[in-house]
PyMOL CGO cylinders between C-alpha atoms (Angstrom):
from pymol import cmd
from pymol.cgo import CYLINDER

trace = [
    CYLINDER, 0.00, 0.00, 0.00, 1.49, 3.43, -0.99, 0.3, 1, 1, 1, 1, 1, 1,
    CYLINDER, 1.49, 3.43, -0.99, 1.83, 5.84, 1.55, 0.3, 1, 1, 1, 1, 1, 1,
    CYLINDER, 1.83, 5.84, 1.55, -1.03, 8.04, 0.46, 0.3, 1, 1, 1, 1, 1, 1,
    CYLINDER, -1.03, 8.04, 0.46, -3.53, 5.37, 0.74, 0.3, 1, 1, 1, 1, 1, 1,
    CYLINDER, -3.53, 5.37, 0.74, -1.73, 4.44, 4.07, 0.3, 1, 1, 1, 1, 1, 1,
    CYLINDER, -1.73, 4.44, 4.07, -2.77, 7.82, 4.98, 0.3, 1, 1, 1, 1, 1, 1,
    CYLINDER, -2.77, 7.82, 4.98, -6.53, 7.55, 4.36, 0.3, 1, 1, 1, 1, 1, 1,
    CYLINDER, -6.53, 7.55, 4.36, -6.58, 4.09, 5.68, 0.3, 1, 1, 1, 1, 1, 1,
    CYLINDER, -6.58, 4.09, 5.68, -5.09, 5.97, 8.90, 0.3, 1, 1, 1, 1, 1, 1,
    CYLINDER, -5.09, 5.97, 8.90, -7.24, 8.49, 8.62, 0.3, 1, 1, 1, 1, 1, 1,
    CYLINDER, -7.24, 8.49, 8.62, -10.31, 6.70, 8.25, 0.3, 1, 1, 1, 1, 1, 1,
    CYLINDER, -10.31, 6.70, 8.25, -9.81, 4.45, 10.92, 0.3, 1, 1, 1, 1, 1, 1,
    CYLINDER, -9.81, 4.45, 10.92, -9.41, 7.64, 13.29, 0.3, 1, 1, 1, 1, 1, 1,
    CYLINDER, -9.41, 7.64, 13.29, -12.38, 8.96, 11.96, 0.3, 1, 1, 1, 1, 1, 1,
    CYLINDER, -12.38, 8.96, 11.96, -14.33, 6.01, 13.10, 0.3, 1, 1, 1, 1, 1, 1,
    CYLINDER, -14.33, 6.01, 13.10, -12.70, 5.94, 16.48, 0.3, 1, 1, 1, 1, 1, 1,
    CYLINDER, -12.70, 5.94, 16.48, -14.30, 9.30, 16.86, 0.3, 1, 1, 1, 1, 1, 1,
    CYLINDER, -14.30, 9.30, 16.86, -17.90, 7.59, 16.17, 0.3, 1, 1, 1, 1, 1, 1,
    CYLINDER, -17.90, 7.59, 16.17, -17.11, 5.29, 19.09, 0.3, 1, 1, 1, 1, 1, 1,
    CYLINDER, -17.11, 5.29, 19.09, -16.08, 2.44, 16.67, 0.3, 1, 1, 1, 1, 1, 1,
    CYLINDER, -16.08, 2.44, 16.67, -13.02, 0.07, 17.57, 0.3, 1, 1, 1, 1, 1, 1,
    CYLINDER, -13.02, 0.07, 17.57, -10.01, 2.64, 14.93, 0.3, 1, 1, 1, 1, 1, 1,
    CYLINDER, -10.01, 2.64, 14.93, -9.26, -1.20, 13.41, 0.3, 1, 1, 1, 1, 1, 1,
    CYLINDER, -9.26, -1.20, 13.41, -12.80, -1.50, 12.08, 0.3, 1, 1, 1, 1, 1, 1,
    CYLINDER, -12.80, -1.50, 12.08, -12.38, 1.79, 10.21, 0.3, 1, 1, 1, 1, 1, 1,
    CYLINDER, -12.38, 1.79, 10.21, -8.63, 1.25, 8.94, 0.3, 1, 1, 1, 1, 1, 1,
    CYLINDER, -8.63, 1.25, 8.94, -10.44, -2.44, 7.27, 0.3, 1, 1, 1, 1, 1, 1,
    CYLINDER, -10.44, -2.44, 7.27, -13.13, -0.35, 5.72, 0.3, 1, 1, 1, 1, 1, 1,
    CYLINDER, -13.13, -0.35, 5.72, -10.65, 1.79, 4.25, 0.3, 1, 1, 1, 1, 1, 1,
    CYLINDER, -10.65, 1.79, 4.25, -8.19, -0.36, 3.37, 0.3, 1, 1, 1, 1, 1, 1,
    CYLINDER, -8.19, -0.36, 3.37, -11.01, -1.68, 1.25, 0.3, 1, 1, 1, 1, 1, 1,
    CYLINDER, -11.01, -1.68, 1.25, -12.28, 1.04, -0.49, 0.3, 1, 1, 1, 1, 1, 1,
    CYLINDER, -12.28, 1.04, -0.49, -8.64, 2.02, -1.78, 0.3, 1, 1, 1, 1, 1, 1,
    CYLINDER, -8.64, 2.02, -1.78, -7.46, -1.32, -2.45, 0.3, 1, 1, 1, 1, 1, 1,
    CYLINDER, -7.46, -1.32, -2.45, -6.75, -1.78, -6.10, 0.3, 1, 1, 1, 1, 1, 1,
    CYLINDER, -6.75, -1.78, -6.10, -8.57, -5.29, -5.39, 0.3, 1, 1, 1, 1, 1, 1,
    CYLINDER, -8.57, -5.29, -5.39, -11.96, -5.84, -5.55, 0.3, 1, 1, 1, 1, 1, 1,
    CYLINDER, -11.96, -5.84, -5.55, -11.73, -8.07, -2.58, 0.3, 1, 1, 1, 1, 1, 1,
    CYLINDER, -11.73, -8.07, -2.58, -9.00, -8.76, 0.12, 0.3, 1, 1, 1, 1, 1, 1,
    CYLINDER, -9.00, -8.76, 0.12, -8.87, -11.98, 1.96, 0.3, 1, 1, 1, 1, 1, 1,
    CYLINDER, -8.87, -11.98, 1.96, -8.44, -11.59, 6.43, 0.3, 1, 1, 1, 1, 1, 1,
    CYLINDER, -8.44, -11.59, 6.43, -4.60, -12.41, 5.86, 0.3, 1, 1, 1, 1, 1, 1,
    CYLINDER, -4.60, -12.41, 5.86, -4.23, -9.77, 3.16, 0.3, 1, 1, 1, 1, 1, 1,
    CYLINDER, -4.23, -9.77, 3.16, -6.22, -7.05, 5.21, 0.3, 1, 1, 1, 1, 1, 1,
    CYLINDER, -6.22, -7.05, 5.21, -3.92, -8.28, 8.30, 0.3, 1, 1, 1, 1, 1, 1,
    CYLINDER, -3.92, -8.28, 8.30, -0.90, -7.91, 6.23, 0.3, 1, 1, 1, 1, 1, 1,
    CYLINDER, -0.90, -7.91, 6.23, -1.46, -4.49, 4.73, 0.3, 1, 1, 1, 1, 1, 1,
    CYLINDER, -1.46, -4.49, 4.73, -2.38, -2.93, 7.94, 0.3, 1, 1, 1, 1, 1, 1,
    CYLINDER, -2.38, -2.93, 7.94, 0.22, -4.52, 10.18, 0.3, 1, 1, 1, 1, 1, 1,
    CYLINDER, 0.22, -4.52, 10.18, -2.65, -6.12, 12.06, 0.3, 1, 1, 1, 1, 1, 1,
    CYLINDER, -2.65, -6.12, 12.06, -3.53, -9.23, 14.13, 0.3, 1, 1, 1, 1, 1, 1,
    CYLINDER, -3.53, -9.23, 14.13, -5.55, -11.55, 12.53, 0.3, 1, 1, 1, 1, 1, 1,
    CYLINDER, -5.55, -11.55, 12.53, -7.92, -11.34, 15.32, 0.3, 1, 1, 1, 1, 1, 1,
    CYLINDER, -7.92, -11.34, 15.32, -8.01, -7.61, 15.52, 0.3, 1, 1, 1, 1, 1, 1,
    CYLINDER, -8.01, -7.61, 15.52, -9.08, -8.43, 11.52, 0.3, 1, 1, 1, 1, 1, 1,
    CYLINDER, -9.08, -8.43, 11.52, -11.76, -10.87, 12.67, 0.3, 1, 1, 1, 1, 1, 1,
    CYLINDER, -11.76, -10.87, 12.67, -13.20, -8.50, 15.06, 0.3, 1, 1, 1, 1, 1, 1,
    CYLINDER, -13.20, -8.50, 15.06, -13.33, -5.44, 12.42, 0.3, 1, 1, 1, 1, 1, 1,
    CYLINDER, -13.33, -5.44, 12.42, -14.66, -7.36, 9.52, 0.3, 1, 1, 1, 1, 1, 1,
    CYLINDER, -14.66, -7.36, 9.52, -17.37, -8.83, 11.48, 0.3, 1, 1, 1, 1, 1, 1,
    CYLINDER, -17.37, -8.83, 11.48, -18.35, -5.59, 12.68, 0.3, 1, 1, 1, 1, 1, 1,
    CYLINDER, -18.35, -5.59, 12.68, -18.18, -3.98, 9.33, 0.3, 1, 1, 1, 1, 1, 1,
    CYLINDER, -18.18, -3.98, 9.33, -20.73, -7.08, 8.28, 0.3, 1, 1, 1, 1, 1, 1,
    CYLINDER, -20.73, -7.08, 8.28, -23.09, -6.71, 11.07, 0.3, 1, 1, 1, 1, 1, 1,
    CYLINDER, -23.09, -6.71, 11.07, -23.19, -2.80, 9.89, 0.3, 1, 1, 1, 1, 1, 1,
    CYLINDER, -23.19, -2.80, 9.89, -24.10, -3.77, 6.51, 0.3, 1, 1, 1, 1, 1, 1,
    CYLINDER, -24.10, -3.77, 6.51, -21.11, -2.09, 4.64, 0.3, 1, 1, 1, 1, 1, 1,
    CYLINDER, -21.11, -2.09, 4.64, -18.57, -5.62, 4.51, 0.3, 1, 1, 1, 1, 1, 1,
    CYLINDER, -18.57, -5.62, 4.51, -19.78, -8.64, 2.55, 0.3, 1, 1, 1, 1, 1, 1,
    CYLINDER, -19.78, -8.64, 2.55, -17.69, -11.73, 3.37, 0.3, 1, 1, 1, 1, 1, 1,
    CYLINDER, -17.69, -11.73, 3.37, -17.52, -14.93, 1.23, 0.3, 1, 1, 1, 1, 1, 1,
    CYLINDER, -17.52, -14.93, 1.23, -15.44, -18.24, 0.74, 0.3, 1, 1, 1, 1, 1, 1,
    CYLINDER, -15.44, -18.24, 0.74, -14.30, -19.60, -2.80, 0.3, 1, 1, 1, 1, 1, 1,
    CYLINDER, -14.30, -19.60, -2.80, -14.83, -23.37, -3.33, 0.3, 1, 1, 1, 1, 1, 1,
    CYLINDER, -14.83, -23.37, -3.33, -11.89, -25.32, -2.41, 0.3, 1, 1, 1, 1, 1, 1,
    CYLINDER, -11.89, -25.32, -2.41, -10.82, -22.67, -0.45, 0.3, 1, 1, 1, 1, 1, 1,
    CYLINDER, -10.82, -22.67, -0.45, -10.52, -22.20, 3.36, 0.3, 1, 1, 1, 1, 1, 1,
    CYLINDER, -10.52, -22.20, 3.36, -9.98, -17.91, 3.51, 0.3, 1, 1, 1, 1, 1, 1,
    CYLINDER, -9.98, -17.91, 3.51, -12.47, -15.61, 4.17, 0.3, 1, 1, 1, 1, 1, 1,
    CYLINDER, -12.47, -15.61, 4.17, -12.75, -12.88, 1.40, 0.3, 1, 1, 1, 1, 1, 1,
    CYLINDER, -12.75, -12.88, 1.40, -14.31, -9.50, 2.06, 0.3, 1, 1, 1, 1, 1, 1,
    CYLINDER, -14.31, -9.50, 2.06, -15.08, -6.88, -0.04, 0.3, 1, 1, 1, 1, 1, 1,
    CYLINDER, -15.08, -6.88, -0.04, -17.14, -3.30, 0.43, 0.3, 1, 1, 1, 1, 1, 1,
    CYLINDER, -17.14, -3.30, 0.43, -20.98, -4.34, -0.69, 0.3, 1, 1, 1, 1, 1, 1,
    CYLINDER, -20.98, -4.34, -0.69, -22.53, -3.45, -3.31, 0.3, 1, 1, 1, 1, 1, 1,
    CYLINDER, -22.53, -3.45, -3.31, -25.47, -0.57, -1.86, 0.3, 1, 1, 1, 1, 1, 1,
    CYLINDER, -25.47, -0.57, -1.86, -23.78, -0.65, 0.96, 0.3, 1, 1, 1, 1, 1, 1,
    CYLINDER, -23.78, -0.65, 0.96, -24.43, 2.95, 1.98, 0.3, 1, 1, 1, 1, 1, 1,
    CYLINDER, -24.43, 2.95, 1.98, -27.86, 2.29, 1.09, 0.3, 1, 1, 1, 1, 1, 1,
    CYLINDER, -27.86, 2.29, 1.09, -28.37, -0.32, 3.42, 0.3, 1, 1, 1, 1, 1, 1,
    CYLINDER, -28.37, -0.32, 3.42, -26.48, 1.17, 6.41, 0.3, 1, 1, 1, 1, 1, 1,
    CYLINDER, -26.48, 1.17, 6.41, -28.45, 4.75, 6.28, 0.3, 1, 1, 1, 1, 1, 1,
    CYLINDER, -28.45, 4.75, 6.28, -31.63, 2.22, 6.68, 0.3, 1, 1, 1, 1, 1, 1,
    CYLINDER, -31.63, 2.22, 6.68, -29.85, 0.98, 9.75, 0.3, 1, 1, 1, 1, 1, 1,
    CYLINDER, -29.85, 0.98, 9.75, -29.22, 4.44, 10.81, 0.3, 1, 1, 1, 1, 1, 1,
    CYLINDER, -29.22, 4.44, 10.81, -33.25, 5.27, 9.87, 0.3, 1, 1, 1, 1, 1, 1,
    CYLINDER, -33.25, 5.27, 9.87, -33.88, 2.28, 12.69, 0.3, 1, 1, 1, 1, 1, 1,
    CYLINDER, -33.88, 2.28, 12.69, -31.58, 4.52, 15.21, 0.3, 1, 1, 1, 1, 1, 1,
    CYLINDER, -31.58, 4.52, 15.21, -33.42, 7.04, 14.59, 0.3, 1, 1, 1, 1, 1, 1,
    CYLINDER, -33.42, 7.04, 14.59, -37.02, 5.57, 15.53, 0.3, 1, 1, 1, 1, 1, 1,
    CYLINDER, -37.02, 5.57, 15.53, -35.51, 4.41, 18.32, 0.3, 1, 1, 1, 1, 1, 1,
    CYLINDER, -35.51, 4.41, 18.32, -34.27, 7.81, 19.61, 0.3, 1, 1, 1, 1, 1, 1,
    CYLINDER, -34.27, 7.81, 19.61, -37.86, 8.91, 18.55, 0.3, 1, 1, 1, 1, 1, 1,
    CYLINDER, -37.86, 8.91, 18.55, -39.76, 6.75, 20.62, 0.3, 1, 1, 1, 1, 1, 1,
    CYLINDER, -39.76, 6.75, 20.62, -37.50, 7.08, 23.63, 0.3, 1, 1, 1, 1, 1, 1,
    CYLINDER, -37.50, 7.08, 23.63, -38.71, 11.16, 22.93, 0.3, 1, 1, 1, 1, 1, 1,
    CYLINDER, -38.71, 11.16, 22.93, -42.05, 10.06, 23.27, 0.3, 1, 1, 1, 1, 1, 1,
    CYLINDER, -42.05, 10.06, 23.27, -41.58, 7.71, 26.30, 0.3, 1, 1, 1, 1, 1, 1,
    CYLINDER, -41.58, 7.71, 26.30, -40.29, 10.53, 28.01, 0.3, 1, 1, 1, 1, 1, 1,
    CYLINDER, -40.29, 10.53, 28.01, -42.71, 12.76, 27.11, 0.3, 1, 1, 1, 1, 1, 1,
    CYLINDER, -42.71, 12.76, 27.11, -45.26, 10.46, 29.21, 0.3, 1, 1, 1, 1, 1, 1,
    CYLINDER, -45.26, 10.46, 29.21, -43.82, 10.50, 32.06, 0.3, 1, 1, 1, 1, 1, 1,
    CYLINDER, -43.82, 10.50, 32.06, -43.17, 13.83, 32.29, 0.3, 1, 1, 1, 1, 1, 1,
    CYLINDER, -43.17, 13.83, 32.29, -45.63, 16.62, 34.09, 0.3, 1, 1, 1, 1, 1, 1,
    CYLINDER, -45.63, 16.62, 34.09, -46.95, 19.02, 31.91, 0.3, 1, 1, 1, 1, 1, 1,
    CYLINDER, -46.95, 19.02, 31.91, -45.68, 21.74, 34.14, 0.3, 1, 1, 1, 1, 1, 1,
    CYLINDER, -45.68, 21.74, 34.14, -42.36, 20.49, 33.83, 0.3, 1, 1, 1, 1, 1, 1,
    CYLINDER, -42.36, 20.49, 33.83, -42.01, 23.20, 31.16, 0.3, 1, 1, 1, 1, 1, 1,
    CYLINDER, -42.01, 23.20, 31.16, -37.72, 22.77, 30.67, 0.3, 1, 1, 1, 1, 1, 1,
    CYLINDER, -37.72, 22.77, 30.67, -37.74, 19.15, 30.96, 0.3, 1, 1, 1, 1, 1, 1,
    CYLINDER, -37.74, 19.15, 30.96, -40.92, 19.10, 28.65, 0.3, 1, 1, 1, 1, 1, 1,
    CYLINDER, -40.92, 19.10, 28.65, -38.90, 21.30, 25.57, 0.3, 1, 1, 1, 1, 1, 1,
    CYLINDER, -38.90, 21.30, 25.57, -35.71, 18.87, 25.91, 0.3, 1, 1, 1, 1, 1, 1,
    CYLINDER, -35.71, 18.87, 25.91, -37.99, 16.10, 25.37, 0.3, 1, 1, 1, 1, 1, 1,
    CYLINDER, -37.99, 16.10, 25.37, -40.00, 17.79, 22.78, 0.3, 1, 1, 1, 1, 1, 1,
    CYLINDER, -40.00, 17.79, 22.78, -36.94, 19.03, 20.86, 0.3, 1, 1, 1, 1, 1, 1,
    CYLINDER, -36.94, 19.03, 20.86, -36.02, 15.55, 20.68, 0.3, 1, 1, 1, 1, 1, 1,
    CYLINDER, -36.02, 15.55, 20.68, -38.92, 14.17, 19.74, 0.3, 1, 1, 1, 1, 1, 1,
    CYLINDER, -38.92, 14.17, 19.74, -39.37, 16.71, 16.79, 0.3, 1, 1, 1, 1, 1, 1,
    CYLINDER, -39.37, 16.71, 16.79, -35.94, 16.64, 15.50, 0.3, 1, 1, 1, 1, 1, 1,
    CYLINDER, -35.94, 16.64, 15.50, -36.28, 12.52, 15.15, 0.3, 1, 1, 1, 1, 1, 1,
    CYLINDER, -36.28, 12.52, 15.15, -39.31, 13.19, 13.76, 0.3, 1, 1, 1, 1, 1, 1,
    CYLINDER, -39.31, 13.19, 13.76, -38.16, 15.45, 11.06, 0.3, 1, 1, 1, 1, 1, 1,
    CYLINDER, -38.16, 15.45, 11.06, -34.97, 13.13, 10.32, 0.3, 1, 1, 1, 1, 1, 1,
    CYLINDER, -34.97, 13.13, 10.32, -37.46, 10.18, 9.48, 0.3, 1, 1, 1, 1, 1, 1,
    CYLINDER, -37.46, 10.18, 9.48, -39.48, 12.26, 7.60, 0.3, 1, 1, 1, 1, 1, 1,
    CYLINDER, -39.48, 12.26, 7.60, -36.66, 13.85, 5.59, 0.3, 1, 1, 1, 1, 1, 1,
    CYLINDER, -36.66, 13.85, 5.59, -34.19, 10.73, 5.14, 0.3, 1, 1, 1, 1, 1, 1,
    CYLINDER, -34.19, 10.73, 5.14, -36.48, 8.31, 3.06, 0.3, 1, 1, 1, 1, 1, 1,
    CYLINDER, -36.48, 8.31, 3.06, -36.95, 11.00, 0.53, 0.3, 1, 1, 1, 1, 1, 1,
    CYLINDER, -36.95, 11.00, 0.53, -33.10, 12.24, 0.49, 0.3, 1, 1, 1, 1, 1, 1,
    CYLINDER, -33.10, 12.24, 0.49, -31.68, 8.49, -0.28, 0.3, 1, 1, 1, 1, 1, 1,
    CYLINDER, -31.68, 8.49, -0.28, -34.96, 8.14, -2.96, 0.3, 1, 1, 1, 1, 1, 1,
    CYLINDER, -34.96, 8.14, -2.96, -33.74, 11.00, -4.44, 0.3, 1, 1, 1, 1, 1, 1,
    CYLINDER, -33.74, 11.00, -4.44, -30.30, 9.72, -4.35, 0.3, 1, 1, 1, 1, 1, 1,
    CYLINDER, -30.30, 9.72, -4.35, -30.82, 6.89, -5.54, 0.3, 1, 1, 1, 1, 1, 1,
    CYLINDER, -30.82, 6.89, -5.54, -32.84, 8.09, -9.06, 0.3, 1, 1, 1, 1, 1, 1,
    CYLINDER, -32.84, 8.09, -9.06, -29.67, 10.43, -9.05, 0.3, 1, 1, 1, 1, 1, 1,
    CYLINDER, -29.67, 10.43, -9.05, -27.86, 6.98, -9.62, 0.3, 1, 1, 1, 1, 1, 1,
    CYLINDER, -27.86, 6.98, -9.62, -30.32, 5.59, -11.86, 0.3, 1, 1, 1, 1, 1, 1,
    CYLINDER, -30.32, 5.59, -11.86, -31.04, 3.05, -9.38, 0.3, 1, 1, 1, 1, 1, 1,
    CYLINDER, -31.04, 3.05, -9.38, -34.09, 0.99, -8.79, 0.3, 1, 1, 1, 1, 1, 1,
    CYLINDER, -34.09, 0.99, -8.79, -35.65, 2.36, -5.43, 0.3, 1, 1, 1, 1, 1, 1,
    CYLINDER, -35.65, 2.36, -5.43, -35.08, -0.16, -2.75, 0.3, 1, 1, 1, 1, 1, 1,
    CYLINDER, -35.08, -0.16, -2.75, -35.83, 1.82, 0.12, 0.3, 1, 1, 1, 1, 1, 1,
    CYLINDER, -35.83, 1.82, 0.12, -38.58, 0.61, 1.99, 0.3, 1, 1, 1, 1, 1, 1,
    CYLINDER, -38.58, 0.61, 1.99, -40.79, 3.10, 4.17, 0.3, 1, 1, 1, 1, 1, 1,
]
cmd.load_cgo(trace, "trace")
């Protein structure tokens, strides 16, 4: 790996640390998107970023769980192969919209326990509750829009 993509893969993997994420799950997500293979088997992904191949086994299945890794075997063949899927931003901004409700409903939960002469604890909640609100209104359409940007079909499912 050249030392420019070295630096993104770096980069990246910082950048993630800062969303809470293990930095080794977003150095393997980087590493794949610059890597002039489609596809990069654990020991290749260990190699390139000076990593254990646990540390590897950890990241990757994160990245799967998140929706943005696929990983696959070739017959006769005992390596696992990974590669960034194909709508994978797609698919993990409909994770995100799951978040989202979530964060909603926990709005509205507090909202019922609340007194309605709690006035300041009352606008917290309420400025929660509408922001999530708006988000789940707004991100459907934004990633719809995206996606006939794309020319793809719509997958996104309301």
């Amino acid at each position: 790996m050249d030392e420019e993509r070295a630096s993104y893969v770096e980069d990246f993997g910082m950048m993630f640390e800062g969303f809470g994420l293990q930095r080794m799950v977003g150095r393997s997500l980087g590493a794949l998107l610059v890597s002039e293979e489609p596809e990069l088997s654990a020991e290749e992904l260990a190699e390139a970023l000076q990593a254990s191949r646990g540390s590897i086994s950890s990241a990757t299945k994160t990245l799967t769980q998140m929706g943005l890794v696929q990983r696959y075997t070739r017959r006769g063949e005992r390596r696992d192969y990974f590669r960034v899927k194909p709508g994978a931003w797609d698919e993990f901004m409909r994770r995100e919209m799951e978040s989202l409700k979530a964060l909603r409903e926990m709005a509205e939960r507090g909202l019922a326990i609340v007194d309605s002469d709690e006035d300041e604890t009352r606008e917290k909640l309420e400025d929660m509750h509408d922001f999530f609100v708006h988000l789940e209104r707004e991100f459907p359409e934004i990633i719809d829009r995206w996606q006939e940007e794309k020319g793809k079909e719509q997958t996104w499912s309301r």
